[in-house]
NURO-433938 format. One record per residue (C-alpha): residue in three letters; z, x, y; residue number from 0. Coordinates in nm, 2 decimals. Last residue first. Example, Ala and Ser with C-alpha at 12.3 -4.5 7.8 and 13.67 -1.06 7.14 Angstrom:
<rs>
@residu->ser c3->0.71 c1->1.37 c2->-0.11 num->1
@residu->ala c3->0.78 c1->1.23 c2->-0.45 num->0
</rs>
This chain:
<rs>
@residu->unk c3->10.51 c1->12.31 c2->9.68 num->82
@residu->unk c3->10.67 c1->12.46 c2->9.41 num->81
@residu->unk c3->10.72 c1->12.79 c2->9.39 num->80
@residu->unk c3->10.63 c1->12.97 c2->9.03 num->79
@residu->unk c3->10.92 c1->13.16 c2->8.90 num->78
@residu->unk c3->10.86 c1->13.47 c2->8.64 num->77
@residu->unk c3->11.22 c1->13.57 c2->8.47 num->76
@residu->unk c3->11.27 c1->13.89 c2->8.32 num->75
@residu->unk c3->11.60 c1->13.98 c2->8.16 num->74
@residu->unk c3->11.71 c1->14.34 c2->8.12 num->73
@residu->unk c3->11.88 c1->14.39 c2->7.79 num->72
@residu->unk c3->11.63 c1->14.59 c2->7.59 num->71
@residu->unk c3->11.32 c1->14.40 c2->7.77 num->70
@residu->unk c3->11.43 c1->14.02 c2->7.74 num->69
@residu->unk c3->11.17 c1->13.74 c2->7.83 num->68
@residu->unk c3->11.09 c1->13.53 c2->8.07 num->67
@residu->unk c3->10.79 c1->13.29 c2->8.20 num->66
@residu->unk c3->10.65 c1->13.06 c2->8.43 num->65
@residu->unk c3->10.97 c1->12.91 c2->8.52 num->64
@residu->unk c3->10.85 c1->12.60 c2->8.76 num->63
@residu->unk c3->11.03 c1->12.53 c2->9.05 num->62
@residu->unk c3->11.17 c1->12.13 c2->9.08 num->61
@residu->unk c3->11.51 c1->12.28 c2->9.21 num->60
@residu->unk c3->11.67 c1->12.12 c2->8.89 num->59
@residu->unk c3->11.46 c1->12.22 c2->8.61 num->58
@residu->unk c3->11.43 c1->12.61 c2->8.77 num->57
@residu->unk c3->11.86 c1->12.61 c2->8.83 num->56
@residu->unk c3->11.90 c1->12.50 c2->8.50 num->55
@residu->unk c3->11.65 c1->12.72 c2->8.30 num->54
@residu->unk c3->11.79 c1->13.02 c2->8.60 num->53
@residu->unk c3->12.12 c1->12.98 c2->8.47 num->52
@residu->unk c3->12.07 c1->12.96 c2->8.06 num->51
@residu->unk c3->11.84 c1->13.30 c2->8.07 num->50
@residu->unk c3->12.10 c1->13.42 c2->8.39 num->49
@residu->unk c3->12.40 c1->13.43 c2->8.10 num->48
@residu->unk c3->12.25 c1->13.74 c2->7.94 num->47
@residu->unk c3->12.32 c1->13.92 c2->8.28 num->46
@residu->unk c3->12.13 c1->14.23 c2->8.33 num->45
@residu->unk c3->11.86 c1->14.09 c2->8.60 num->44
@residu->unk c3->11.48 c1->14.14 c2->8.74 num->43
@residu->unk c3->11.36 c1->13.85 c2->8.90 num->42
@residu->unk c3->10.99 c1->13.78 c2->8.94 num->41
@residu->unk c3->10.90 c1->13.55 c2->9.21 num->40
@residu->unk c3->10.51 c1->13.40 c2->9.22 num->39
@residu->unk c3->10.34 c1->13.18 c2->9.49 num->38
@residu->unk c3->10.24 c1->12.84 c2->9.48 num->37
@residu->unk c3->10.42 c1->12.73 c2->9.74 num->36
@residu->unk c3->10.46 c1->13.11 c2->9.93 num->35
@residu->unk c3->10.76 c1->13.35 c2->9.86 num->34
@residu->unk c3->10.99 c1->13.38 c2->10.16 num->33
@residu->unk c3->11.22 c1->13.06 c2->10.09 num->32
@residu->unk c3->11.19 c1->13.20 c2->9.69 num->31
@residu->unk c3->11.41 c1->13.56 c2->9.79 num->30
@residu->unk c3->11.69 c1->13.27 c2->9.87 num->29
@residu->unk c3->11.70 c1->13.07 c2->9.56 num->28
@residu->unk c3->11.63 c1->13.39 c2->9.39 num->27
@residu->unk c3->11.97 c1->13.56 c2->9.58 num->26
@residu->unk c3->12.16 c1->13.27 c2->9.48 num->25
@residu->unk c3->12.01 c1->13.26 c2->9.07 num->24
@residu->unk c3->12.13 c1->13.67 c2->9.07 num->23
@residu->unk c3->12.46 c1->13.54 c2->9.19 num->22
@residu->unk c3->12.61 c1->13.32 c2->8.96 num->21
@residu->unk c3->12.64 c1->13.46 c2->8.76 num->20
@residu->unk c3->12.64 c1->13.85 c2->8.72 num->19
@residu->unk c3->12.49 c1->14.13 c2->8.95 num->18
@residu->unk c3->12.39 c1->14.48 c2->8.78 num->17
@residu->unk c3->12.02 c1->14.40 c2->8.81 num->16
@residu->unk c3->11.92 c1->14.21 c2->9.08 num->15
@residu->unk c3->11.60 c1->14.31 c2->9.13 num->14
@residu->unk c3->11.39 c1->14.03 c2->9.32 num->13
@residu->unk c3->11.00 c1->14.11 c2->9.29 num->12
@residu->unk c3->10.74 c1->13.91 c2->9.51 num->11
@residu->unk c3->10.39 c1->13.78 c2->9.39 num->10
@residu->unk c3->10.13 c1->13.61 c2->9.61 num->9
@residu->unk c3->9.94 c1->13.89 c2->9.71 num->8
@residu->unk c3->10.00 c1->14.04 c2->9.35 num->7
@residu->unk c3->10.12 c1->14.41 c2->9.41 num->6
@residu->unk c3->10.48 c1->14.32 c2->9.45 num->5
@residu->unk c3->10.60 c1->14.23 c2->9.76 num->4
@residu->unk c3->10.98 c1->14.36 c2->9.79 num->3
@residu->unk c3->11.33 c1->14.21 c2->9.73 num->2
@residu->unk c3->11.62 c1->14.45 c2->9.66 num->1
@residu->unk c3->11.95 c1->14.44 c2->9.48 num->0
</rs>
């Protein structure tokens, strides 16, 4: 599990691949303190349950899921920061 910049200025990647609930949506509500209101998180995971998790988590933190999607069992979840 790592957290890096990505190459978007305001875009940080969170892979937490390998990790299952709840953990993957802990680690992106802590990654998120360092991302910018605003800015972009994209969180890499394995778990099919995070799809449910991070709809939950994103409607009640007030952050907005930009997008997801499933690549051949690795879930992709784009989090915009709220201000």
């Amino acid at each position: 599990m790592s957290a890096h910049t990505d190459a978007g200025a305001d875009e940080a990647v969170l892979d937490a691949t390998g990790l299952k609930c709840p953990l993957p949506v802990l680690r992106a509500r802590k990654a998120l303190r360092d991302v910018p209101p605003g800015g972009l998180l994209r969180v890499l995971t394995t778990d099919p349950g995070s799809v449910v998790d991070f709809r939950a988590w994103c409607d009640a933190s007030a952050n907005e899921l930009a997008d997801w999607r499933d690549d051949a069992g690795v879930y992709e979840f784009l989090i915009r920061r709220t201000a």
